[in-house]
C-alpha positions in Angstrom: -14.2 -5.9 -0.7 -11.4 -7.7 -2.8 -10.2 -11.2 -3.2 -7.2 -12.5 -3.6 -6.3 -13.8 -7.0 -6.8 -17.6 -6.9 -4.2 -19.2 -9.1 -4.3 -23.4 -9.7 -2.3 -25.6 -7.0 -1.3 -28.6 -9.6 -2.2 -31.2 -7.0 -4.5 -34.3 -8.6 -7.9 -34.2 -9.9 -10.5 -37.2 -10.0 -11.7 -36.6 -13.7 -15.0 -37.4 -14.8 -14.0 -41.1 -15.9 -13.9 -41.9 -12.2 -10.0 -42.1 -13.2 -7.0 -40.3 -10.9 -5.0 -38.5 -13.3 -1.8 -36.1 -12.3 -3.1 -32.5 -14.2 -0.5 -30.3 -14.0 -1.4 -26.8 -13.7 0.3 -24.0 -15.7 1.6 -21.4 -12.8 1.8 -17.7 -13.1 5.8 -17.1 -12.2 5.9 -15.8 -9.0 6.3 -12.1 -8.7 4.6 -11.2 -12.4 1.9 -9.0 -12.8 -1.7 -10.6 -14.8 -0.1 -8.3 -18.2 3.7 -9.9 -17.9 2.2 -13.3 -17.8 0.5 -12.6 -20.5 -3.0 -12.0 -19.4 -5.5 -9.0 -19.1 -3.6 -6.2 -17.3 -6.0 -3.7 -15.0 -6.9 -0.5 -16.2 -4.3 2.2 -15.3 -5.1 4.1 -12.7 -7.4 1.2 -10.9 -4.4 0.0 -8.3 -4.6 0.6 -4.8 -2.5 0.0 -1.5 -1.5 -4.0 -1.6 -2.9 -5.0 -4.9 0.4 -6.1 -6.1 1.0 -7.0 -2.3 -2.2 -9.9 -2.4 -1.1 -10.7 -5.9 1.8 -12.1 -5.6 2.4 -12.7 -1.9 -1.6 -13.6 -0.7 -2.6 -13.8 3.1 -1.5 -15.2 6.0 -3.3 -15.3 9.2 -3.8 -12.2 10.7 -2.9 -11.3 14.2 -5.3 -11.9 17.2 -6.3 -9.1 19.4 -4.1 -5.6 19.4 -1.3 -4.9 21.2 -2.9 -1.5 24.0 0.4 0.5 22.3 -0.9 -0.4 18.5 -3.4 2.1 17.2 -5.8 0.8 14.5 -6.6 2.2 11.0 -7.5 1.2 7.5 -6.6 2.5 4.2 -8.9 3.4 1.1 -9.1 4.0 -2.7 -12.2 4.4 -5.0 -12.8 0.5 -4.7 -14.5 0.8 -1.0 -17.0 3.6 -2.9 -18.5 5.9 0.0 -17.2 4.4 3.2 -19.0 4.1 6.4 -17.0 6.2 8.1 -18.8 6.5 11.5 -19.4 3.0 11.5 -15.9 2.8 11.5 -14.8 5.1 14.1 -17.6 3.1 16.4 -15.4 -0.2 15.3 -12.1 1.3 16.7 -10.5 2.8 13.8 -8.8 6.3 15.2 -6.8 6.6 11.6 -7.5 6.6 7.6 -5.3 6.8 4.4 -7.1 7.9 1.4 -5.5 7.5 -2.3 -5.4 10.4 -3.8 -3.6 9.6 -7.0 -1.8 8.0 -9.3 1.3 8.2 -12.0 0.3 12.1 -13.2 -2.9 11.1 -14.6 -5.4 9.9 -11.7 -6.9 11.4 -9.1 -9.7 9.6 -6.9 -13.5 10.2 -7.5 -14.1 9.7 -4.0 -11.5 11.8 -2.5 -13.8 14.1 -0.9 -16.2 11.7 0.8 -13.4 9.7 1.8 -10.7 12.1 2.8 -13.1 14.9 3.9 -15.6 11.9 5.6 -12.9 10.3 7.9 -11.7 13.9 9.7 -15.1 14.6 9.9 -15.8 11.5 12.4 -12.9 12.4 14.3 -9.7 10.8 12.5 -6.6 11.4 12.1 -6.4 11.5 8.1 -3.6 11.4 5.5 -3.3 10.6 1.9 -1.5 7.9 -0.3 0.1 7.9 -3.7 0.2 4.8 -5.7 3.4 5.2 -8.0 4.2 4.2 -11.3 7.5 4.5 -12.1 7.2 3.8 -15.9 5.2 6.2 -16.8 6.6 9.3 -15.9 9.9 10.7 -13.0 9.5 10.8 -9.6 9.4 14.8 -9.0 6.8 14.7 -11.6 4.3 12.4 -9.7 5.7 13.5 -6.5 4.5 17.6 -8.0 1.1 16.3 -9.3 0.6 14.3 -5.8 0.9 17.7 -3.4 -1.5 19.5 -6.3 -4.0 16.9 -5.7 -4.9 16.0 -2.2 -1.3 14.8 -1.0 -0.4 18.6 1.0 0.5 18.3 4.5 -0.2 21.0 7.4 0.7 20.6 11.0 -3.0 21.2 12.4 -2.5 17.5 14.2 -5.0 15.5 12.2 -3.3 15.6 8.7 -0.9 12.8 7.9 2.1 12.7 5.9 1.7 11.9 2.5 2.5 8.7 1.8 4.3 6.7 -1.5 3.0 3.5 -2.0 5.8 1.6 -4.0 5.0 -2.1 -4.3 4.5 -4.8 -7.2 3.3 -3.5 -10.8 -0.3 -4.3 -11.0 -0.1 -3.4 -15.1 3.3 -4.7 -16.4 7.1 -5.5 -15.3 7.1 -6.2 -11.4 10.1 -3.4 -11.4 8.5 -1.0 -13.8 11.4 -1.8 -16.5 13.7 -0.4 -14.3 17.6 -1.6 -12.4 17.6 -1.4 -8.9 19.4 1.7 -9.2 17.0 3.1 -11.3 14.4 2.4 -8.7 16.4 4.0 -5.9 16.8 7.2 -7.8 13.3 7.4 -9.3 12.2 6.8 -5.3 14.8 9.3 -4.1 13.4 12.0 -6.6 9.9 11.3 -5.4 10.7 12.0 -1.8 13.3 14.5 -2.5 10.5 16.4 -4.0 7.6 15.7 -1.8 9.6 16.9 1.8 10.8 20.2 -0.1 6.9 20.7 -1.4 5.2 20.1 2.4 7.9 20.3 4.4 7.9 16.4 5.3 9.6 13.1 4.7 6.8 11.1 2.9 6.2 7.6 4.2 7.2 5.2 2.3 4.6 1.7 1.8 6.1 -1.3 0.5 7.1 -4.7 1.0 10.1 -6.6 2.1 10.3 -8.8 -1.2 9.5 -6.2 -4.0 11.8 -4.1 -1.8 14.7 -6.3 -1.9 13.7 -7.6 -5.8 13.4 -4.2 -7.2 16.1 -1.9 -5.3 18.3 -4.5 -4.3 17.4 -4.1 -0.6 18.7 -0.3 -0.4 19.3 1.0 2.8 19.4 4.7 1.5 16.0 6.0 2.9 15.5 4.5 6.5 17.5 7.3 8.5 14.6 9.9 6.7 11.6 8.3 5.8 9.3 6.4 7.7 8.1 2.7 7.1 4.4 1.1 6.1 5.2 -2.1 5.6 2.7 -4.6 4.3 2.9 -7.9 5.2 -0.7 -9.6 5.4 0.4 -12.1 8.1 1.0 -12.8 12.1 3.9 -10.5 12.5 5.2 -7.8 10.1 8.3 -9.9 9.6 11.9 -8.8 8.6 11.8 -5.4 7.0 13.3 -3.9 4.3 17.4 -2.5 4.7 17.6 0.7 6.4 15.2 0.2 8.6 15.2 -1.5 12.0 11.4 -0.6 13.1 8.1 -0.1 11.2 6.0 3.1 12.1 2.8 1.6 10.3 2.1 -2.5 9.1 -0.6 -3.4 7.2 -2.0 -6.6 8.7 -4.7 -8.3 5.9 -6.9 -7.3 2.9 -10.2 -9.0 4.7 -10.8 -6.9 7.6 -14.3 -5.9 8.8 -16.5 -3.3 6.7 -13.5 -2.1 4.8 -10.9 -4.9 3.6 -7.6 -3.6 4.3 -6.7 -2.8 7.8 -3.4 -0.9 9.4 -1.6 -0.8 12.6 0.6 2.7 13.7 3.3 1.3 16.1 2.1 3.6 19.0 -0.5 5.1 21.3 -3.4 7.7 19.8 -1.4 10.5 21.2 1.7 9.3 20.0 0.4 9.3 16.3 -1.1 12.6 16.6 2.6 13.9 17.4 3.4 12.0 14.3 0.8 14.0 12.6 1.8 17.2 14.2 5.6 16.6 12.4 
């Protein structure tokens, strides 16, 4: 399970002496990755769903109880290792993203177990792509995400594959890139990916990288569908474009695995979502 990165809060310390001094921390600017700031960037390829997310926006308190028209699910990446997946389904959890991989260089060591694990209990499945628009174009990753776990059938229990799009974990919290840079590297990603499967890949992000880093397009609502991650009470207001989420990750702390999803709709409704 992660933990949020603790940064200093500047308020007074009671030094040794016994004497109140005023220490002023030294903050990390908000909405800059460990490497930007100047400190130890992650390895590539090590980012999952919400890292940048917990980074640079932390948690809130999480909702109480679930709405009877919310279904529950979590997501996953080679951090949670083998997951428990009956244990799981026993908790509630009808529905499971699994990373697959990254830029054009990554692909999950536990794939298998966790893709392969979750159907096997009885859920609904799909699989995520963590992007890195610096490294390489959009068609590119969206070409080496469909080679490598991110297809799509209509069987019912495979979900569309998702772009996860959110704060740069390794570097510049826009990847080096203008907002419309950003739009058309995201619009060459999906663009790709829906003429690959044959569906319009979900896009993950949040509202303040969204509105930071593509200057709050509304150029992808009408198509693709929203995860929004917002680790708080309510999923608050969304990105342009859109005027309803179809999936809101809630917190980073939930029970047996850490971060923990909500599809906008019943168990039969998201299998129609499935079906496409």
């Amino acid at each position: 399970m992660r933990r949020p990165i603790a940064v200093a809060d500047g308020r007074f310390r009671l030094l040794a002496s016994g004497t109140l001094l005023a220490a002023l921390s030294i903050l990390t600017p908000l909405h800059t990755s460990p490497s930007a700031a100047g400190g130890d960037a992650p390895v590539r390829g090590s980012a999952y769903m919400g890292m940048g997310v917990l980074a640079h926006e932390g948690e809130q308190d999480r909702p109480v109880g679930t709405r009877a028209t919310q279904t529950e699910g979590v997501d996953v990446s080679s951090h949670q290792g083998d997951v428990a997946w009956p244990d799981l389904w026993a908790s509630g959890v009808k529905w499971a993203y699994v990373k697959a991989t990254e830029g054009t260089s990554y692909v999950n060591p536990k794939y298998g177990q966790q893709y392969n694990g979750s159907y096997d209990v009885g859920m609904i499945r799909g699989a995520y792509h963590f992007a890195t628009p610096d490294s390489s174009g959009g068609a590119a990753q969206a070409d080496y995400f469909v080679d490598h776990g991110g297809a799509w059938t209509g069987d019912g229990r495979t979900l569309p594959g998702v772009l996860d799009i959110e704060w740069n974990p390794y570097g510049a919290s826009c990847y080096g890139k203008t907002p419309a840079q950003m739009v058309s590297w995201i619009r060459e990603f999906v663009g790709r990916y829906e003429t690959r499967t044959g569906r319009a890949a979900v896009i993950y992000t949040s509202t303040s990288w969204w509105k930071q880093c593509t200057g709050d397009s509304d150029a992808f609502g009408s198509a693709n569908p929203l995860w929004i991650a917002r680790y708080a009470a309510t999923p608050g207001t969304l990105p342009a474009g859109w005027s309803r989420y179809t999936m809101w990750q809630y917190t980073s702390t939930g029970p047996i695995v850490g971060d923990h999803d909500r599809f906008d709709g019943t168990l039969d409704q998201l299998a129609r979502f499935a079906s496409g």
